[in-house]
C-alpha positions in Angstrom: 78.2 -97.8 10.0 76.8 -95.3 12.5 78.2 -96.8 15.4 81.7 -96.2 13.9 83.1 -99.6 14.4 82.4 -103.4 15.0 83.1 -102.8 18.9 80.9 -99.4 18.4 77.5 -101.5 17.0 78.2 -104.3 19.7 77.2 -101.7 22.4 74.5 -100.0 20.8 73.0 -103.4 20.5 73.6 -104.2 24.1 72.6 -100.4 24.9 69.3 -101.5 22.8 68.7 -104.5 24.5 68.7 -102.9 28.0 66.2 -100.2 27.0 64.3 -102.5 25.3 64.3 -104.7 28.1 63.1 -102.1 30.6 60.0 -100.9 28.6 59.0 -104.2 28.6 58.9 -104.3 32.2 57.3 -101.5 32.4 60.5 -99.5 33.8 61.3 -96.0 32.9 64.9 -96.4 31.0 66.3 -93.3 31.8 65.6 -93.8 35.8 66.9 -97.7 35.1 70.1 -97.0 33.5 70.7 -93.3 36.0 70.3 -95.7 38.9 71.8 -98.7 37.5 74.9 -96.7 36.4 74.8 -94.6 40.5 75.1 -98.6 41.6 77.8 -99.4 40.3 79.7 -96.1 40.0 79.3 -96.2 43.9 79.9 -99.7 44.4 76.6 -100.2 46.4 76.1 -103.5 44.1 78.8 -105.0 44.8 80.1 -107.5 41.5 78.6 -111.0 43.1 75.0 -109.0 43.4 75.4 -107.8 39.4 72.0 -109.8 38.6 70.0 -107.6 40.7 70.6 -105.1 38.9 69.0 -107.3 35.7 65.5 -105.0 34.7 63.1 -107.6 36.4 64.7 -107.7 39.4 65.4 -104.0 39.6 61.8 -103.2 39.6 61.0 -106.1 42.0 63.3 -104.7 44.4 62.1 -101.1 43.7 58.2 -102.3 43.9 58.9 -103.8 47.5 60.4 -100.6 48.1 58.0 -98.6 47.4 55.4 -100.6 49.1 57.4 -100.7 52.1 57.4 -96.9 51.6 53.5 -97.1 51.6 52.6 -98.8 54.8 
């Protein structure tokens, strides 16, 4: 009804389940999805290394990172 269609509620619910997904991990959504979106956009992921861009192993990769960052 809000979504304005069938196709329109099918992603907000995908939409959902990607935000959802990230506060779960522990993931700011707004940084996930800006830099998930850049990736893409860019094509620095390129479509065989889409799961990397999957919330868990987004913030593993960002973790290492950062700890790499660190030492």
């Amino acid at each position: 009804m809000l979504a304005g269609s069938e196709g329109g509620v099918e992603k907000w619910a995908i939409l959902a389940s990607f935000i959802n997904t990230a506060k779960l991990q522990d993931i700011d959504p707004r940084h996930y999805l800006t830099d998930v979106i850049e990736r893409i956009v860019s094509g620095r992921t390129k479509i065989n290394q889409l799961h990397m861009l999957l919330p868990w192993n987004w913030k593993a990769e960002r973790d290492s990172s950062l700890a790499k960052l660190a030492a």
